[in-house]
C-alpha positions as CSV (number, residue, x, y, z in Angstrom):
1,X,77.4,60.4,28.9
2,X,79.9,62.5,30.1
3,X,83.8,60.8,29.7
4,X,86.1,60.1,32.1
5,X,89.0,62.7,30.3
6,X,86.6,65.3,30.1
7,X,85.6,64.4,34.4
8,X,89.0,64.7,34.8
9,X,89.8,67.8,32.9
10,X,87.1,69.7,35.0
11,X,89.1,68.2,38.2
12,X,92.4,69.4,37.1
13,X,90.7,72.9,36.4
14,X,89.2,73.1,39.9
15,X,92.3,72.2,41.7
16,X,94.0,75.1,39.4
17,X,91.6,77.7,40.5
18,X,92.2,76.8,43.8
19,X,95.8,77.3,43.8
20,X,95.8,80.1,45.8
21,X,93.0,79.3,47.8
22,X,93.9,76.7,50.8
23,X,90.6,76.4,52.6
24,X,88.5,76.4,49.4
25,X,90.6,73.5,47.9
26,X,90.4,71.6,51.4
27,X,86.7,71.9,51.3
28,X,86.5,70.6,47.2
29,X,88.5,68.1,47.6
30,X,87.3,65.8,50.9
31,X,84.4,64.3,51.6
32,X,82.6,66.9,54.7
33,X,79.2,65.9,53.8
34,X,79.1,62.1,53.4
35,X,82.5,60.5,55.1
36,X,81.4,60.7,58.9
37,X,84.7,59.9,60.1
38,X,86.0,63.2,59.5
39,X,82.9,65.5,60.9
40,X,84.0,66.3,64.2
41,X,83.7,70.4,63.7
42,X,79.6,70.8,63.4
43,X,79.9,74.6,61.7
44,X,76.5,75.1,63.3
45,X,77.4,74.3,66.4
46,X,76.2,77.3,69.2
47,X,79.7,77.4,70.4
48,X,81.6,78.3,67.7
49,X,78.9,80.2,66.0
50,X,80.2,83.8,65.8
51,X,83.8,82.4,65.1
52,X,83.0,80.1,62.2
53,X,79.9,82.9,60.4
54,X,82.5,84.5,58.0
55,X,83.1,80.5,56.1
56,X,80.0,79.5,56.9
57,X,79.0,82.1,54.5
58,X,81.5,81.6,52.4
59,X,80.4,78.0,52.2
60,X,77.0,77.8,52.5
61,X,75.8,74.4,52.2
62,X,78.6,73.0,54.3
63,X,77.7,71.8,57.7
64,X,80.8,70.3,58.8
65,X,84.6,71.2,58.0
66,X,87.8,72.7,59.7
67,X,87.9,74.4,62.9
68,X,88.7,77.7,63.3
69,X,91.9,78.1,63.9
70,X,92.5,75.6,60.9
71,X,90.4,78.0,58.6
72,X,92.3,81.3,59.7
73,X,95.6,79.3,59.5
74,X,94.7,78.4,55.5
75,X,93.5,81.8,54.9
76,X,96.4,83.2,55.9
77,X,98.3,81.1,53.5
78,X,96.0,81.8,50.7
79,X,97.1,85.4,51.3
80,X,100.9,85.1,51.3
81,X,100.4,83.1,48.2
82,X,98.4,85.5,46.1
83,X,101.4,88.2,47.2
84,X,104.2,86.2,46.2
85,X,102.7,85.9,42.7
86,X,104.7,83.1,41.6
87,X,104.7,82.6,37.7
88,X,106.2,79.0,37.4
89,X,109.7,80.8,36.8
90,X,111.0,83.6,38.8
91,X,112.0,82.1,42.2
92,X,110.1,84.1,45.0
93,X,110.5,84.3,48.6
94,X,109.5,81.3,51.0
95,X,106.5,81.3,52.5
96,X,107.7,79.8,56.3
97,X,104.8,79.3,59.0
98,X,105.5,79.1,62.8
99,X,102.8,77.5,64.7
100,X,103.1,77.2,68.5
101,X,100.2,75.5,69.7
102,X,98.9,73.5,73.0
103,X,97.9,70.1,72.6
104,X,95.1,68.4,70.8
105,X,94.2,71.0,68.2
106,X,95.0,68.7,65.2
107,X,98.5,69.6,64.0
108,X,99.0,66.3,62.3
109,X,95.9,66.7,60.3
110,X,96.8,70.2,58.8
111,X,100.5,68.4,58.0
112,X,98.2,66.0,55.8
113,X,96.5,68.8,54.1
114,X,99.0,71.3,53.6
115,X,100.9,68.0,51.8
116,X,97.7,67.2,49.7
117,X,97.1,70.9,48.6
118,X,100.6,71.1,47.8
119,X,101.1,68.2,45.5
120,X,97.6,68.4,44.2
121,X,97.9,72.2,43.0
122,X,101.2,72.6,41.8
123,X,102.6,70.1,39.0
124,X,106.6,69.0,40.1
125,X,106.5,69.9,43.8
126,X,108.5,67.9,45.7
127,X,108.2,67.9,49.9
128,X,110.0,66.7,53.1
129,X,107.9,65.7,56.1
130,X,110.0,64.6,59.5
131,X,108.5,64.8,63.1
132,X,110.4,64.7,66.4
133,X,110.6,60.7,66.7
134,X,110.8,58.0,63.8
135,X,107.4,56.1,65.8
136,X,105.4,60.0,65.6
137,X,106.4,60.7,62.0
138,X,105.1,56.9,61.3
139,X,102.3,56.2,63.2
140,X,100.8,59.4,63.6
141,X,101.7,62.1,61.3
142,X,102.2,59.9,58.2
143,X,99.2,58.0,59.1
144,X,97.2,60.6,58.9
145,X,98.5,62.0,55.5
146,X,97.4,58.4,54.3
147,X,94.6,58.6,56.0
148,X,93.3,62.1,54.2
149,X,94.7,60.8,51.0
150,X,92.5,57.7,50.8
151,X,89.4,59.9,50.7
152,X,90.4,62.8,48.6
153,X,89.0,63.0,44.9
154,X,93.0,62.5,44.0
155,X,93.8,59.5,46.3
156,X,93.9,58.2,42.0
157,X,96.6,60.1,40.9
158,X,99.2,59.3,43.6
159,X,100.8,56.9,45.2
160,X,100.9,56.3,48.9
161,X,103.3,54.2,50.7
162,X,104.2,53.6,54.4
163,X,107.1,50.5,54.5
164,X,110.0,50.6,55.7
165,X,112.5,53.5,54.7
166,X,109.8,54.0,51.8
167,X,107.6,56.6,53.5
168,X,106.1,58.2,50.6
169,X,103.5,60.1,48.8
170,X,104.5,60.0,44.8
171,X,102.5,61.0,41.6
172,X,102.1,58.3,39.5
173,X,103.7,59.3,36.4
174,X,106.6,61.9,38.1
175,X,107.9,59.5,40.9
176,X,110.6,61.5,41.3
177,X,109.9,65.0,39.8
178,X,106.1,65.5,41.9
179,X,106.7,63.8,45.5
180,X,107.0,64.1,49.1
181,X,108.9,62.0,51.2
182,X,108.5,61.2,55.1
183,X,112.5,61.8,56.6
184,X,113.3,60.7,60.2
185,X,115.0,64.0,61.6
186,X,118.2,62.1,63.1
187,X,121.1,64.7,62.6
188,X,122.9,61.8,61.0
189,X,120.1,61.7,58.7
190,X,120.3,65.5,58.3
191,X,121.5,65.2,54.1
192,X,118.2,63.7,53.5
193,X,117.0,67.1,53.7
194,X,119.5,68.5,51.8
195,X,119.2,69.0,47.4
196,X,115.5,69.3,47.2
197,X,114.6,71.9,44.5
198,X,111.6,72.2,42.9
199,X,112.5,75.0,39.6
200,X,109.1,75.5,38.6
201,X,107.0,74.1,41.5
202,X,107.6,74.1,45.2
203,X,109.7,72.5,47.5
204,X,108.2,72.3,51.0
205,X,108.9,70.9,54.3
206,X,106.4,70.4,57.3
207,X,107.6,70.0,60.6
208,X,105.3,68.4,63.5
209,X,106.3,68.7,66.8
210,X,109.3,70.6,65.9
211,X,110.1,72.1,68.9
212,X,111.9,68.5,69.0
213,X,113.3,68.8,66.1
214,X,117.2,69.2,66.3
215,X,118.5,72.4,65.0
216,X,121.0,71.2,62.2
217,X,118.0,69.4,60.4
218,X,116.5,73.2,60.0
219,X,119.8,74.7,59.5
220,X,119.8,71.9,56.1
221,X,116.3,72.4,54.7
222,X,117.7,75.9,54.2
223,X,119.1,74.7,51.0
224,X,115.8,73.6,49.7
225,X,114.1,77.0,49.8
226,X,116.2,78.9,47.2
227,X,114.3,78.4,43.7
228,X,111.0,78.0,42.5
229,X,107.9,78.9,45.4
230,X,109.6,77.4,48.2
231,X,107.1,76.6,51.7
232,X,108.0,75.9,55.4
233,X,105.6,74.8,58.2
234,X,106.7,74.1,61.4
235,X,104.2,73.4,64.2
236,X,105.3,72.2,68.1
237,X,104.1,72.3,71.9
238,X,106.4,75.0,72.9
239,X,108.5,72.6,75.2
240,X,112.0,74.4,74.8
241,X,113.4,78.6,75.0
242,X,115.9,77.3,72.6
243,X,116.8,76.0,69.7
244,X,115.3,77.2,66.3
245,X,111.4,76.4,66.8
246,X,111.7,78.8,69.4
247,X,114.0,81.5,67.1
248,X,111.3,81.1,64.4
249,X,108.3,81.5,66.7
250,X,109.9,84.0,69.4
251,X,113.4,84.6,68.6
252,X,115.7,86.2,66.5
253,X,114.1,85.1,63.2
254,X,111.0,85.5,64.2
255,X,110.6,88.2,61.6
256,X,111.0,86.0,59.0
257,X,107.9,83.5,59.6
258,X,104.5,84.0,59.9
259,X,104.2,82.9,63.9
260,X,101.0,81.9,65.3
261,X,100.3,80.7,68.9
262,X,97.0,78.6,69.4
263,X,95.3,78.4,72.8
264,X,93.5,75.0,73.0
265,X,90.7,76.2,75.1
266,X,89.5,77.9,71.5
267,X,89.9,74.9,69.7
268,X,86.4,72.8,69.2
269,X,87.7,69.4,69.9
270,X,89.8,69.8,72.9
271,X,89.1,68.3,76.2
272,X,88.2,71.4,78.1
273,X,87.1,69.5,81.3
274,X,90.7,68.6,81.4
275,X,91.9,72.1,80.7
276,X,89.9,73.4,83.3
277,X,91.6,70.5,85.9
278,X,94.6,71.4,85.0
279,X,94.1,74.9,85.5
280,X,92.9,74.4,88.8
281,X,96.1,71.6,89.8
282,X,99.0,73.9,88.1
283,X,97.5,77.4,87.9
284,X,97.0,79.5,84.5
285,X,100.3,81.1,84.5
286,X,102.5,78.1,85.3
287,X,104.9,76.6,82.5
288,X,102.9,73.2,82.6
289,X,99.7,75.3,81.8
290,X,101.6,77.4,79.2
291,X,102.9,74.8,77.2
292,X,100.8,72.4,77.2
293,X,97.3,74.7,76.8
294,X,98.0,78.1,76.1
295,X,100.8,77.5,73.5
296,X,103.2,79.8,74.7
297,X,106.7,78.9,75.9
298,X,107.4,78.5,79.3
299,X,109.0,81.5,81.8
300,X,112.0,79.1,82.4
301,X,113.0,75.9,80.5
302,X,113.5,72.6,83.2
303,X,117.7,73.3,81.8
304,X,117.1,77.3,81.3
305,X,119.4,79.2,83.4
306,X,118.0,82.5,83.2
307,X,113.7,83.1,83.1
308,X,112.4,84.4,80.1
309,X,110.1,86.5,81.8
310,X,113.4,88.1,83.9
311,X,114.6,89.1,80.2
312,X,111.4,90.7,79.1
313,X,110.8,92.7,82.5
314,X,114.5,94.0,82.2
315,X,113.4,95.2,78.2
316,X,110.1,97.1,79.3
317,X,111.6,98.3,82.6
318,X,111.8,102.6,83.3
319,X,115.1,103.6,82.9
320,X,116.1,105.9,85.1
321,X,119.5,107.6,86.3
322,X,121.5,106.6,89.2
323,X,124.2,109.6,89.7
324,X,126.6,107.3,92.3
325,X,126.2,104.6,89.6
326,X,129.7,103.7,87.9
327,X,130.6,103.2,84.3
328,X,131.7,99.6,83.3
329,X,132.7,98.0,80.6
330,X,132.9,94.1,79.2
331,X,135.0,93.1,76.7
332,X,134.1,89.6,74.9
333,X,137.3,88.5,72.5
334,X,136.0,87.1,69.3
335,X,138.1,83.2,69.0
336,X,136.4,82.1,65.9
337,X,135.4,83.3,62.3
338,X,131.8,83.7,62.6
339,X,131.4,85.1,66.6
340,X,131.5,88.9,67.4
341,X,133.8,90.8,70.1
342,X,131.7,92.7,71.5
343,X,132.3,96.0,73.7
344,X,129.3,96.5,76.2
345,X,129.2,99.5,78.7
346,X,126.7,99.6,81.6
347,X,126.0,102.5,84.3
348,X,124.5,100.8,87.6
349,X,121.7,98.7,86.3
350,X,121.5,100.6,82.7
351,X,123.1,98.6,80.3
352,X,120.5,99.6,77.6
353,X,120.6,103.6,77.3
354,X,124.5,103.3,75.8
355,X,124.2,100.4,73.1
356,X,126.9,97.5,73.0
357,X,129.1,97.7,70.1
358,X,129.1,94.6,67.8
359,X,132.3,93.6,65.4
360,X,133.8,90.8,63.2
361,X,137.0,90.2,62.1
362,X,139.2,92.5,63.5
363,X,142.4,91.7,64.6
364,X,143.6,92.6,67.9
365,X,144.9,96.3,67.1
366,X,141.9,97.3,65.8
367,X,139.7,95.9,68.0
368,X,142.2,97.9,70.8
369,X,141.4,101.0,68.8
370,X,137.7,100.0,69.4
371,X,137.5,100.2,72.7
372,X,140.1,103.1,73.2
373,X,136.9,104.9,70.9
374,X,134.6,103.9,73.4
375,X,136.2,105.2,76.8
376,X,136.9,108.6,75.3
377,X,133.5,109.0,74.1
378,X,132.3,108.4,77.5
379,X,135.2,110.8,78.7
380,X,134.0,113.8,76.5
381,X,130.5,113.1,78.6
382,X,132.7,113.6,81.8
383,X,132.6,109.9,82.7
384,X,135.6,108.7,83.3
385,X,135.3,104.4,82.9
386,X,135.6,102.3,86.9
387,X,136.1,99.1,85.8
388,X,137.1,97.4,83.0
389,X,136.8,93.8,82.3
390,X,138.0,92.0,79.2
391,X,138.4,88.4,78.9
392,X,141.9,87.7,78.7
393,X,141.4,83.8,77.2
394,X,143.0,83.0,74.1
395,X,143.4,86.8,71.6
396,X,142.3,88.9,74.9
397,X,145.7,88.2,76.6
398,X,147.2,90.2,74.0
399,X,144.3,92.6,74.1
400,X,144.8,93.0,78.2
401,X,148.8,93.4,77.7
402,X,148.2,96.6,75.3
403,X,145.4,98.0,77.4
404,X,147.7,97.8,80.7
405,X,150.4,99.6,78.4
406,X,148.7,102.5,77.5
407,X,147.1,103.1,81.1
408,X,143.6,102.2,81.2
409,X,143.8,99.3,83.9
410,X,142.0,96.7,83.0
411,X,140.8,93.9,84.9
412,X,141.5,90.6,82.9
413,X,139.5,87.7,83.4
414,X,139.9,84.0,82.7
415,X,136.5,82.4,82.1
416,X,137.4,79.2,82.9
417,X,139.2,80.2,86.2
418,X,137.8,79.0,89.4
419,X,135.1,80.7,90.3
420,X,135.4,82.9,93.9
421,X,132.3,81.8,95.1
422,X,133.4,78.2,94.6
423,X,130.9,76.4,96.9
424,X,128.4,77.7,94.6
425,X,129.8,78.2,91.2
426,X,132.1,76.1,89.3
427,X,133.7,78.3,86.4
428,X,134.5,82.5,86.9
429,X,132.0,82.4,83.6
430,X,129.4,80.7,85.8
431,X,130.1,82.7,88.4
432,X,129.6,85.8,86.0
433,X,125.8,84.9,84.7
434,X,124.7,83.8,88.1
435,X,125.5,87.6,89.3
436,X,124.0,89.2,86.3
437,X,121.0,86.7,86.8
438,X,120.5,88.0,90.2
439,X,121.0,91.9,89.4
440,X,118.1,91.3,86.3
441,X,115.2,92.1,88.9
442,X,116.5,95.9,88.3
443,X,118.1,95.9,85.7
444,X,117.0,97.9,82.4
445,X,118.2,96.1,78.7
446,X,117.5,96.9,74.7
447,X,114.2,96.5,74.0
448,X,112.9,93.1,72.6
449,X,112.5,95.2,69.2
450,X,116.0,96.3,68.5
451,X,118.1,94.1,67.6
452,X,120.7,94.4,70.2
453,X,117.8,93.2,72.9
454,X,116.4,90.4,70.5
455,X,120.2,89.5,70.4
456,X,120.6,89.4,74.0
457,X,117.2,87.9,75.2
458,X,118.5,84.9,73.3
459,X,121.5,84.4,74.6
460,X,120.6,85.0,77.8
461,X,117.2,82.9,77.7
462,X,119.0,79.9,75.7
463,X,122.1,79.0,78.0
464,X,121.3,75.6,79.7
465,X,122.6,74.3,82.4
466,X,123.6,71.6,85.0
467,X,125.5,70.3,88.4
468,X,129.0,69.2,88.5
469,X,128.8,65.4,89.9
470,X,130.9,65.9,93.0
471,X,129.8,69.2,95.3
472,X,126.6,70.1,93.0
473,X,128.3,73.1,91.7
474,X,126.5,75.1,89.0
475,X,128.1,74.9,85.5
476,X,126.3,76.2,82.9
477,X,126.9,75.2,79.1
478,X,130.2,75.6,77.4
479,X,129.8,77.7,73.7
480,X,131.1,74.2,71.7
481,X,127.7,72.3,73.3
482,X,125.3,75.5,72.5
483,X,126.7,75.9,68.8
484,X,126.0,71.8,68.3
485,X,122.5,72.2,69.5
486,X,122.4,75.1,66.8
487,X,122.8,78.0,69.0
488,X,124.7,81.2,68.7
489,X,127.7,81.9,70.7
490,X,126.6,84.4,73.4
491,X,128.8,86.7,72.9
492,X,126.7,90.1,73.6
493,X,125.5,88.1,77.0
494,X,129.0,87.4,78.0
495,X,130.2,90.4,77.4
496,X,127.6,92.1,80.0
497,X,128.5,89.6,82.6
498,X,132.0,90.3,82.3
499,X,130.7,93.5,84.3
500,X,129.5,90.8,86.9
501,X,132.6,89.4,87.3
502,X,133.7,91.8,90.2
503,X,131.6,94.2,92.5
504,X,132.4,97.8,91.9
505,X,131.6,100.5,94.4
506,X,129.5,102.7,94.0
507,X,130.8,106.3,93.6
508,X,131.4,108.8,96.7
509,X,130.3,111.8,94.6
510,X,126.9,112.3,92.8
511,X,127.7,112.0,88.9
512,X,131.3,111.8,89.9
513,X,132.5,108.9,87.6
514,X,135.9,110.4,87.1
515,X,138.0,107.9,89.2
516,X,138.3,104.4,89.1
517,X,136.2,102.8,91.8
518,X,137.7,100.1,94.5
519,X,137.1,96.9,93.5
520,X,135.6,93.9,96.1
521,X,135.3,90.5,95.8
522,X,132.0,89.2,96.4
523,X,130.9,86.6,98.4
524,X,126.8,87.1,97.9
525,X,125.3,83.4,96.8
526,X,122.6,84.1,94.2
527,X,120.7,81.3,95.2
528,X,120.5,81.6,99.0
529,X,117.2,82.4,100.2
């Protein structure tokens, strides 16, 4: 007879030699062929036939497993694992997963394996699990953790518990060195996150539904994915154009994740009778159908002020060169340690061709050297500057004072001034981004691929906004509420609607931009039919 110690050393070996194979160890370890409950993806099923060949030959006596998305989704892991090469010492880079997805194409059940394959394959790995509510992460994404463990070949080795602020999955021998623990994402809960290391394993966290998920909780985990082989999954319905599920997926740190976007019309167990209704009640293209099927994140968020797809027309738009067009330039005043002042010149509708400047931690004389720099530049061109605009708030009084001194005219502007088009607007600064929002249909910005235009389609895509209570005034959100949902001050968006905040003329002579231009005070409502 074979013994139990030497079963179990030939389990331990086979979990080793799938280390850096996801979808081989998911297949090992679970019961496909015998446990009926989970064989819901027939691989010889007609319809995904051509999809599904590559494992099928792969794994040729299995007749049921993953879908297909699931198997690319673990293959692609496999591969970021074998190119990190992790030797149980040297810390390597993290390996951080973006997954925006419609609904019904099993997120919860890749949490539960990612959290098995984790903690089965590398000794002293210690995770974090959260979800967007405390009844999702229990009910349903836990559960179904618990639910995988209880039929894998190492539901023996671990122990799983779902009380009461004891949501856990620990090794029996390691509790605390091997675990992973299920963390309600309350930002008052956020140092719960906070301290996990995992030296010569990996410390993970797996996110469902984190498009819910508030910002400071990821801003936390950050700390956990210094040392050792560090992991981070995040999957969501693409509900929000803010926040950081949408930076990692879409955003400005997009280039650090692996970002994939699953349709579920191509997943096997989705209702596509219902998709198909839904198309036909809400259309393909609308933000219901988007978010909820497609996976993609809506062209304007219910609080979004300006339309994503407004941004990304204005980055792929033909630039072309108005000669009456005059020069103008915005001038955002950095107030605190980590924003930017920011120096943005547009012609007409090109605010792309000349790129904003972008600077932190000058003082007030050298940023007034800054933008002295700027108009000369432009003067050597023969273009003389028609309006400029600097936000006079706070540092920029001083910075308008010196600018008046030495003769360039510029136009102060108090953001939190009354706005001239008050039936409409509360604040000058509300009044600003409603104008630029308007002049987006033609205007031309950075492309999405320089960083100046991921920049700005994020601040200008992430603003919210709402109604005062008396009057139904616009008043978008002030800097203090976007940096507490996790969000960047806009500074390189505020400094382009600065150039909003007045209508210029256009010049009398063709390419004449040599004198400054009459100013008018406009009394165009944006959102008049």
């Amino acid at each position: 007879m074979v013994s139990r110690d030497t079963i179990e050393q030939e389990l331990f070996d086979d979990l080793g030699r799938y280390a850096d194979n996801p979808l081989g160890y998911v297949m090992y370890v679970f019961p496909w062929d015998t446990h009926r409950a989970i064989q819901v993806v027939p691989w010889d099923d007609p319809a995904i036939a051509e999809q599904i060949a590559p494992y099928r030959k792969r794994f040729p006596n299995a007749k049921f497993g993953p879908d297909v998305w699931a198997c690319e989704f673990l293959d692609a892991l496999g591969d970021e694992i074998k190119k990190n090469k992790f030797d149980g010492r040297t810390a390597v880079p993290p390996i951080q997963f973006a997954t925006a997805s419609g609904h019904g194409i099993g997120k919860s059940v890749m949490v539960a394996w990612l959290t098995k394959f984790i903690l089965d394959t590398r000794p002293r790995s210690v995770g974090t699990v959260t979800a967007n509510t405390a009844e999702q992460l229990k009910t349903k994404t836990w559960a179904e953790v618990g639910k995988w463990h209880k039929i894998s070949l190492t539901e023996q080795y671990f122990n799983y518990n779902t009380g009461r602020g004891a949501m856990n999955l620990t090794h029996n021998e390691q509790k605390e060195e091997w675990k992973c623990t299920a963390q309600t994402c309350r930002e008052e809960n956020s140092e719960a996150f906070a301290g996990q290391h995992a030296v010569s394993g990996t410390s993970f966290y797996i996110f469902d539904e984190a498009s819910r998920v508030p910002d400071k909780i990821f801003e936390v985990r950050e700390g956990g994915t210094t040392d050792g082989e560090p992991m981070v999954f995040d999957f969501g319905n693409p509900t929000r154009n803010s926040g950081r599920f949408f930076e990692h997926c879409a955003g400005r740190f997009r280039h650090r994740y692996k970002v994939r976007c699953i349709d579920s019309r191509d997943v096997y167990i989705t209702n596509k009778d219902l998709h198909k209704q839904w198309e036909e009640d809400y259309g393909e293209d609308s933000d219901f159908f988007k978010v909820r099927v497609r996976g993609m994140f809506p062209s304007a968020g219910s609080l979004q002020f300006i339309g994503t797809e407004l941004v990304e027309d204005a980055q792929i738009r033909e630039t072309y060169d108005d000669k009456y067009a005059p020069l103008l330039i915005g001038v955002d005043v950095a107030r605190f340690g980590d924003n930017e002042s920011v120096i943005y010149p547009r012609i007409g509708y090109d605010a792309r061709s000349w790129p904003a400047e972008r600077y932190q931690g000058l003082d007030t004389v050298q940023l007034l050297g800054k933008i002295s720099e700027m108009i000369h530049r432009f003067e050597d061109l023969g273009i003389k500057c028609s309006g400029l605009f600097v936000d006079e708030g706070g540092l920029g009084a001083g910075i308008v004072d010196n600018l008046r001194h030495l003769g360039y005219g510029p136009i102060g502007v108090n953001f939190g001034a009354t706005a001239i088009n008050s039936k409409t607007y509360r604040y000058r600064s509300d009044e600003m981004w409603g104008n630029l929002r308007s002049a987006l249909p033609k205007m031309m910005l950075p492309a999405n691929n320089a960083k100046n235009g991921l920049d700005l389609k994020a601040d200008l895509t992430q603003r919210e906004y709402g109604y005062t209570l008396m009057g139904n005034k616009i008043h978008l959100e002030t800097k203090k509420d976007m940096k507490d949902r996790g969000v960047n001050s806009p500074d390189l968006a505020d400094a382009l609607a600065l150039t909003f905040s007045q209508t210029v003329a256009t010049l009398e002579i063709p390419g004449g931009r040599g004198a400054p231009a009459q100013m008018a005070e406009s009394e165009y409502d944006p959102l008049e039919d």
